[in-house]
N, CA, C and O atoms as CSV, one atom per row, in Angstrom:
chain,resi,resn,atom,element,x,y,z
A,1,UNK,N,N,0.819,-1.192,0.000
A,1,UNK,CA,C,0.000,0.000,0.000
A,1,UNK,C,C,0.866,1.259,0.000
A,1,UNK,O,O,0.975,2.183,-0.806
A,2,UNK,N,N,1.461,0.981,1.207
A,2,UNK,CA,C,2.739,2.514,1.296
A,2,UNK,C,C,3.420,2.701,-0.071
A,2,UNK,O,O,3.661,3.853,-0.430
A,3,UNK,N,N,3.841,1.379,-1.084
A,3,UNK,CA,C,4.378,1.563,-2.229
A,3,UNK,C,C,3.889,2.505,-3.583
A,3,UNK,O,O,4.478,3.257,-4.361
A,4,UNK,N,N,2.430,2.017,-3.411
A,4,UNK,CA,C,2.043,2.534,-4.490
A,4,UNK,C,C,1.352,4.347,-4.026
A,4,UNK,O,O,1.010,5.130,-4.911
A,5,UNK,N,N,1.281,4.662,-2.665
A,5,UNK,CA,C,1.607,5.862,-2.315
A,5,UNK,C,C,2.927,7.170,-2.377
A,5,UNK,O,O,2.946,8.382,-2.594
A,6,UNK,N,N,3.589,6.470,-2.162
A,6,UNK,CA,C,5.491,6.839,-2.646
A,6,UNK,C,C,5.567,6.906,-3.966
A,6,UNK,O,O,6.164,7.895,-4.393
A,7,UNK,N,N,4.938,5.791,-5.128
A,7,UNK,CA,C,5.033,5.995,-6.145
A,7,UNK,C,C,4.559,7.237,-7.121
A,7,UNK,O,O,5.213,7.934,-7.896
A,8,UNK,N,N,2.736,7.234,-6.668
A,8,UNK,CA,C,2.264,8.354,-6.979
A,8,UNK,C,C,2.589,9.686,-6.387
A,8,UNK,O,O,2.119,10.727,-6.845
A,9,UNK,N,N,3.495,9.637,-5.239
A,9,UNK,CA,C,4.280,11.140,-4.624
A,9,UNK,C,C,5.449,11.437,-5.688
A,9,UNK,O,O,5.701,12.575,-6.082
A,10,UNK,N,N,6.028,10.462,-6.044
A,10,UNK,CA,C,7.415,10.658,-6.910
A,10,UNK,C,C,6.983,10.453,-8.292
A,10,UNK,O,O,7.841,10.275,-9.157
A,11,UNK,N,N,5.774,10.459,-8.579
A,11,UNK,CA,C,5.592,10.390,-10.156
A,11,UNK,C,C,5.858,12.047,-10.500
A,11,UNK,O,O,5.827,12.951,-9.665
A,12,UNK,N,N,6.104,12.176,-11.828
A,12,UNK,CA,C,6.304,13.164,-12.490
A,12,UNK,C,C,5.206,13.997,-12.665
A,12,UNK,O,O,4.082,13.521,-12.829
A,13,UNK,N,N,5.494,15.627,-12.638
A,13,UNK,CA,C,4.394,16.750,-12.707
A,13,UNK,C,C,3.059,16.251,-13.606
A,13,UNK,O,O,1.857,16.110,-13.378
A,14,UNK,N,N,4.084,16.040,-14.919
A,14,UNK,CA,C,2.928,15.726,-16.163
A,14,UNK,C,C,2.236,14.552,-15.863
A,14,UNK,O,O,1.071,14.702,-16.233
A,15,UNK,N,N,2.408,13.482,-15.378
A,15,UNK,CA,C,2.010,12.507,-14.806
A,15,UNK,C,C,0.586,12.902,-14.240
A,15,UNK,O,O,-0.501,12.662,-14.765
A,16,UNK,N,N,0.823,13.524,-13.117
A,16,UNK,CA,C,-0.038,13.948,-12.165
A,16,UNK,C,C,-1.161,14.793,-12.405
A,16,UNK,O,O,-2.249,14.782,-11.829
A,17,UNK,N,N,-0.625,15.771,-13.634
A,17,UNK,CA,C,-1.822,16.593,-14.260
A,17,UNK,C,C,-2.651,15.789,-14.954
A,17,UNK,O,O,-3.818,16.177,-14.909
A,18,UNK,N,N,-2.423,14.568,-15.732
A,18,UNK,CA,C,-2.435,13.581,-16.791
A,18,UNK,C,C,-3.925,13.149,-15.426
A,18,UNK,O,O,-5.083,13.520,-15.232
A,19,UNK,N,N,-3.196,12.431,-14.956
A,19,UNK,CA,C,-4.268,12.031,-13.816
A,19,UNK,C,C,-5.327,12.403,-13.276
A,19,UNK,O,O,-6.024,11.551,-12.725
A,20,UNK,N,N,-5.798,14.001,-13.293
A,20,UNK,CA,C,-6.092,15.173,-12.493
A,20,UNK,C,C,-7.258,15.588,-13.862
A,20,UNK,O,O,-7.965,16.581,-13.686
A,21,UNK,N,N,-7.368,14.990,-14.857
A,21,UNK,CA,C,-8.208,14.904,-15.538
A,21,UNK,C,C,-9.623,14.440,-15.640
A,21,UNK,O,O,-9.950,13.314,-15.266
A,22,UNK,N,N,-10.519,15.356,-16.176
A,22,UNK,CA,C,-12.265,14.524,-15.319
A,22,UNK,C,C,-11.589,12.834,-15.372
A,22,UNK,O,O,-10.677,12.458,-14.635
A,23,UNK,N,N,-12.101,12.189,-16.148
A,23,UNK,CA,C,-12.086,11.013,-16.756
A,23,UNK,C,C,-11.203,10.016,-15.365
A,23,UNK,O,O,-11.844,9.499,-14.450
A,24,UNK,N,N,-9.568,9.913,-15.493
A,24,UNK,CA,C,-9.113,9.897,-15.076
A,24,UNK,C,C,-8.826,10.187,-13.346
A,24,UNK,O,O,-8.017,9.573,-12.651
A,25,UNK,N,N,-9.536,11.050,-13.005
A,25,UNK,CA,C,-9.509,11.912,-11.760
A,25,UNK,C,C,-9.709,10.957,-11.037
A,25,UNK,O,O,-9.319,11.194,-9.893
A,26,UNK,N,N,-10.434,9.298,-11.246
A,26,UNK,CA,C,-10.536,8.239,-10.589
A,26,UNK,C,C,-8.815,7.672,-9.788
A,26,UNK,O,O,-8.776,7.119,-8.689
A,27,UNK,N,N,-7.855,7.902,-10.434
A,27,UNK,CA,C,-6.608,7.516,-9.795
A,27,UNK,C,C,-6.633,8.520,-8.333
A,27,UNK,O,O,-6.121,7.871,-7.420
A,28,UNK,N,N,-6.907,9.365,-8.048
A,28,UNK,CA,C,-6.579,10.156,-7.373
A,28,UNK,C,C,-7.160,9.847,-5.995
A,28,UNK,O,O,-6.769,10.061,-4.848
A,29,UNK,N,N,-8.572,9.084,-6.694
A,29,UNK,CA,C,-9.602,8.789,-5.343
A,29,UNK,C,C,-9.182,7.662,-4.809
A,29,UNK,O,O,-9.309,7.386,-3.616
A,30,UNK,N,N,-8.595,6.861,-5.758
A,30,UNK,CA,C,-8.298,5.416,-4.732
A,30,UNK,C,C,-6.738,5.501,-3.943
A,30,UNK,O,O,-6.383,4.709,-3.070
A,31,UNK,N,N,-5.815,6.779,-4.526
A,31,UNK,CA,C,-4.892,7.503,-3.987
A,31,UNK,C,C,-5.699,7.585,-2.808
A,31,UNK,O,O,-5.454,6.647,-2.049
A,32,UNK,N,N,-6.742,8.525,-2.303
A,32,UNK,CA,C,-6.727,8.513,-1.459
A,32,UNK,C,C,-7.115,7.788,-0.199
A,32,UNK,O,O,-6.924,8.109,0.974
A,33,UNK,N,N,-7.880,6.417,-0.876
A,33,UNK,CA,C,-8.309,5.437,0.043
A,33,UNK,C,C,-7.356,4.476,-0.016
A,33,UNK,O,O,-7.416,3.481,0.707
A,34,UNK,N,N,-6.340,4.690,-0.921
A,34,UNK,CA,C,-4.981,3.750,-0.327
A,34,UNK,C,C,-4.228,4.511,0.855
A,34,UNK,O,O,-4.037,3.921,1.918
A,35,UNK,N,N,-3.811,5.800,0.667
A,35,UNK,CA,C,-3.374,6.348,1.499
A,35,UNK,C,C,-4.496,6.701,2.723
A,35,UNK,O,O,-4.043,7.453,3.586
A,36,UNK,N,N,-5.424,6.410,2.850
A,36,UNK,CA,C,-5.749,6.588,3.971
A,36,UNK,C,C,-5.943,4.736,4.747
A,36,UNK,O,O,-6.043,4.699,5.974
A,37,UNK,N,N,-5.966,3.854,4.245
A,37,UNK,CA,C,-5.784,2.437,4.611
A,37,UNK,C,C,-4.355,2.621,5.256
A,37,UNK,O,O,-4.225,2.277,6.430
A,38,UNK,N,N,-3.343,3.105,4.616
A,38,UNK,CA,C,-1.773,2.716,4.722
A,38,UNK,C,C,-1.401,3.547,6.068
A,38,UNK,O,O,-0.484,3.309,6.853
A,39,UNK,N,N,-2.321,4.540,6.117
A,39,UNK,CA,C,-1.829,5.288,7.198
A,39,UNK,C,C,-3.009,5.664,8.473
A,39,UNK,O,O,-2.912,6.447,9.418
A,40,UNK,N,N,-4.600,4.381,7.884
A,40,UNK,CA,C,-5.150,4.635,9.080
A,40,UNK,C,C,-6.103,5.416,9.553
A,40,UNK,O,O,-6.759,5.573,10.582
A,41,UNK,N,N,-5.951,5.986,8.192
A,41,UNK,CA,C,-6.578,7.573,8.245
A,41,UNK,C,C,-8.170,7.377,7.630
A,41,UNK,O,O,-8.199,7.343,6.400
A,42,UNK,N,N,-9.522,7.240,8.328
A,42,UNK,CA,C,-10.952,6.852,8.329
A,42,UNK,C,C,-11.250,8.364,7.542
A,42,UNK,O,O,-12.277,8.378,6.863
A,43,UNK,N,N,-10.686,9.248,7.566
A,43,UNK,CA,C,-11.092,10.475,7.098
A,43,UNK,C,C,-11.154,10.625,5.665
A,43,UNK,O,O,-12.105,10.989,4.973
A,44,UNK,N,N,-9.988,10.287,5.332
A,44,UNK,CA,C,-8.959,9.878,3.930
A,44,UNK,C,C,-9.695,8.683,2.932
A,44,UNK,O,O,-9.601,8.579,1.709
A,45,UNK,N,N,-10.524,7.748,3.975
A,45,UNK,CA,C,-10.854,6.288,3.266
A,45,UNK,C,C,-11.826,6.990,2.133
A,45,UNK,O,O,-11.869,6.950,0.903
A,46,UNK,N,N,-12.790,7.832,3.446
A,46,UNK,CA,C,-14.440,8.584,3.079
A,46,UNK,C,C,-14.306,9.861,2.368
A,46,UNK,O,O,-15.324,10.448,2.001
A,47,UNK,N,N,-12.781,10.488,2.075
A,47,UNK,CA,C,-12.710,11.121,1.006
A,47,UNK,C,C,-12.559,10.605,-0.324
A,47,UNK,O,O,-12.982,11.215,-1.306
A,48,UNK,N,N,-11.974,9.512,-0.386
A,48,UNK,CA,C,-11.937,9.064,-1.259
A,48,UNK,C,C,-13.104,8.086,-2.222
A,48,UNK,O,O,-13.209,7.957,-3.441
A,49,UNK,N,N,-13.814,7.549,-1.191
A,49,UNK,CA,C,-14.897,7.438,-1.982
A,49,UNK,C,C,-15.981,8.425,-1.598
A,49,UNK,O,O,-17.053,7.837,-1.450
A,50,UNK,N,N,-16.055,9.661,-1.398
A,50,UNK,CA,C,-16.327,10.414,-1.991
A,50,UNK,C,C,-16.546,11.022,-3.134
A,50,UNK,O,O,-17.578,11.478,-3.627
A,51,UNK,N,N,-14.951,10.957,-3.672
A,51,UNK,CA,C,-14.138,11.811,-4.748
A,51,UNK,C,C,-14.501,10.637,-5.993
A,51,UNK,O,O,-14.712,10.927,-7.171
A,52,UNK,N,N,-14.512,9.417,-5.477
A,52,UNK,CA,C,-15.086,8.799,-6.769
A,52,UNK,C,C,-16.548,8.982,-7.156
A,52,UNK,O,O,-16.945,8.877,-8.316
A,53,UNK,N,N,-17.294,9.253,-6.153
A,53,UNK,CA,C,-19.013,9.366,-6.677
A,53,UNK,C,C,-18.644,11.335,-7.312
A,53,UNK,O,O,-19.235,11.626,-8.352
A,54,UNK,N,N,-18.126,11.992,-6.945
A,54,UNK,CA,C,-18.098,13.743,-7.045
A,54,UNK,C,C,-16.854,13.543,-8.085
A,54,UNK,O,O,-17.024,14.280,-9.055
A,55,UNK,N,N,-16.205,13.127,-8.138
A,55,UNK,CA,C,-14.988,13.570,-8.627
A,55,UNK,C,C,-14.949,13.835,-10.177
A,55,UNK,O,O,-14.235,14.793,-10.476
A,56,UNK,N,N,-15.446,13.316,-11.028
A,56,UNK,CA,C,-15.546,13.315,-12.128
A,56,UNK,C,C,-16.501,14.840,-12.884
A,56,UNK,O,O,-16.402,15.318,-14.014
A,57,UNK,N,N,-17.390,15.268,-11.701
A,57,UNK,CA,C,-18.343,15.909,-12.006
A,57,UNK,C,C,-17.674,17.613,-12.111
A,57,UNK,O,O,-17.802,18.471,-12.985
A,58,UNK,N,N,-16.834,17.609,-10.621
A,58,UNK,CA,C,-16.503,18.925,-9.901
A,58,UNK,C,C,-15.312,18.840,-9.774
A,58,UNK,O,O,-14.673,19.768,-10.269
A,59,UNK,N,N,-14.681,17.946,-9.215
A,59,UNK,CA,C,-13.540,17.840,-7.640
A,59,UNK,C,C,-12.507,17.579,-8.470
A,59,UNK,O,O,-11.432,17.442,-7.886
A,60,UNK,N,N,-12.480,17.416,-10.158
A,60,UNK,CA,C,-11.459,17.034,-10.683
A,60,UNK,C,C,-10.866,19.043,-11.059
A,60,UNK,O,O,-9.663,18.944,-11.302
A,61,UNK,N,N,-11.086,19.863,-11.114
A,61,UNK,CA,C,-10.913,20.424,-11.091
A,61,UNK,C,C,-9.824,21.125,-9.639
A,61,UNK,O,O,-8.773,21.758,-9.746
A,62,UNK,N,N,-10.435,20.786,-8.589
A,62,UNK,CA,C,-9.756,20.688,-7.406
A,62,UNK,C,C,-8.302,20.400,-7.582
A,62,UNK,O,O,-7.378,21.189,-7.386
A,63,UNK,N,N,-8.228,19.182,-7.972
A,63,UNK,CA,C,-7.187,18.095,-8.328
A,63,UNK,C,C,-5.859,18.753,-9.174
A,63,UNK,O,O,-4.716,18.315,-9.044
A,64,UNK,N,N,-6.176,19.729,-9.939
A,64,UNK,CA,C,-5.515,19.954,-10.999
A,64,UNK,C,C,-4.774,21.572,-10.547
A,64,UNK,O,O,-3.767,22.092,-11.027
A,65,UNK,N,N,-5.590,22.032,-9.584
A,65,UNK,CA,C,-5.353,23.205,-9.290
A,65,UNK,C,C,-3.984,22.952,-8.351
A,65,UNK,O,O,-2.846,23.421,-8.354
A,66,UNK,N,N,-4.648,22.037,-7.608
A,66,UNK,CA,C,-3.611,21.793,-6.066
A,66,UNK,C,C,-2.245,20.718,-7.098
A,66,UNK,O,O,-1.036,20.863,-6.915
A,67,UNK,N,N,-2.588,20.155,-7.672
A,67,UNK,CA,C,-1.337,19.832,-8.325
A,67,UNK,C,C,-0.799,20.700,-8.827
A,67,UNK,O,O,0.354,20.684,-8.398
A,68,UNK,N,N,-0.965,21.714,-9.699
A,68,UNK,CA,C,-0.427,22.596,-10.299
A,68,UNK,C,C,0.357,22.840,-9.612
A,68,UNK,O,O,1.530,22.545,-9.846
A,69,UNK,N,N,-0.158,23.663,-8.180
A,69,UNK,CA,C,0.716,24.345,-7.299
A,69,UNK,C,C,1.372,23.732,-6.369
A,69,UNK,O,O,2.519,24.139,-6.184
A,70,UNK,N,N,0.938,22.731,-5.614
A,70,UNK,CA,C,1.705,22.503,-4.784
A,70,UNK,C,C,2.530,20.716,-4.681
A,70,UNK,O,O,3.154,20.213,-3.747
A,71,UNK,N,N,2.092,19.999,-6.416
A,71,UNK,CA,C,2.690,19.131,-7.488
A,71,UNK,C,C,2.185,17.513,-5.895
A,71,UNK,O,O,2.966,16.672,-5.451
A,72,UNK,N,N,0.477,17.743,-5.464
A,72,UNK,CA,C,0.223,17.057,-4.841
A,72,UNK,C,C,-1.685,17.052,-4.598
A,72,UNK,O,O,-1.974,18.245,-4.698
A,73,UNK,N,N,-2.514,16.551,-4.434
A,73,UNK,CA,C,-4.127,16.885,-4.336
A,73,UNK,C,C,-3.851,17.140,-2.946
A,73,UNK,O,O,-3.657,16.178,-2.203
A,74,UNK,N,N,-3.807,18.386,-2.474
A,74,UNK,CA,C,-4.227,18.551,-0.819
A,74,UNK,C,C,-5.491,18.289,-0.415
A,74,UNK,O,O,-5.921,17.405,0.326
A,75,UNK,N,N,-5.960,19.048,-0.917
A,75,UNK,CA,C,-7.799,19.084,-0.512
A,75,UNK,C,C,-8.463,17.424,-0.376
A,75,UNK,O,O,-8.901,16.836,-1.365
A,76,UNK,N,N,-8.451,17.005,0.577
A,76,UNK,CA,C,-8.988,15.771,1.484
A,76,UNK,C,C,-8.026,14.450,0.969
A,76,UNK,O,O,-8.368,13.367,0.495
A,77,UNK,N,N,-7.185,14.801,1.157
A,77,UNK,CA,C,-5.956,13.714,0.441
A,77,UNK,C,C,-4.821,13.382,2.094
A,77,UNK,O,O,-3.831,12.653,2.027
């Protein structure tokens, strides 16, 4: 679990924008219910499936912003 968290931290900018796409924006959500399994985090599980029922609609937008800037999804990640 921790692996494929580290992985998507050290993937590349374009990568991440690539991801951060409506369509796509699905990697991001199970990002965050892996990373919240790996680290425990009940907050993190229920953002993430969240972000899969919303994410495609709205929240991928979110995604793309906070990558842009800070090359990570903060917002419930």
């Amino acid at each position: 679990m921790k692996g494929f968290v580290k992985w998507m931290d050290d993937a590349p900018l374009w990568l991440k924008i690539v991801f951060a796409l409506p369509v796509l924006d699905i990697v991001w959500a199970i990002y965050r219910i892996v990373k919240g399994v790996a680290y425990k985090k009940v907050s993190r599980i229920i953002a993430g499936i969240v972000w899969i029922l919303l994410g495609c609609v709205i929240f991928w937008i979110i995604d793309i912003i906070c990558v842009c800037i800070w090359r990570e999804p903060k917002v419930l990640a």
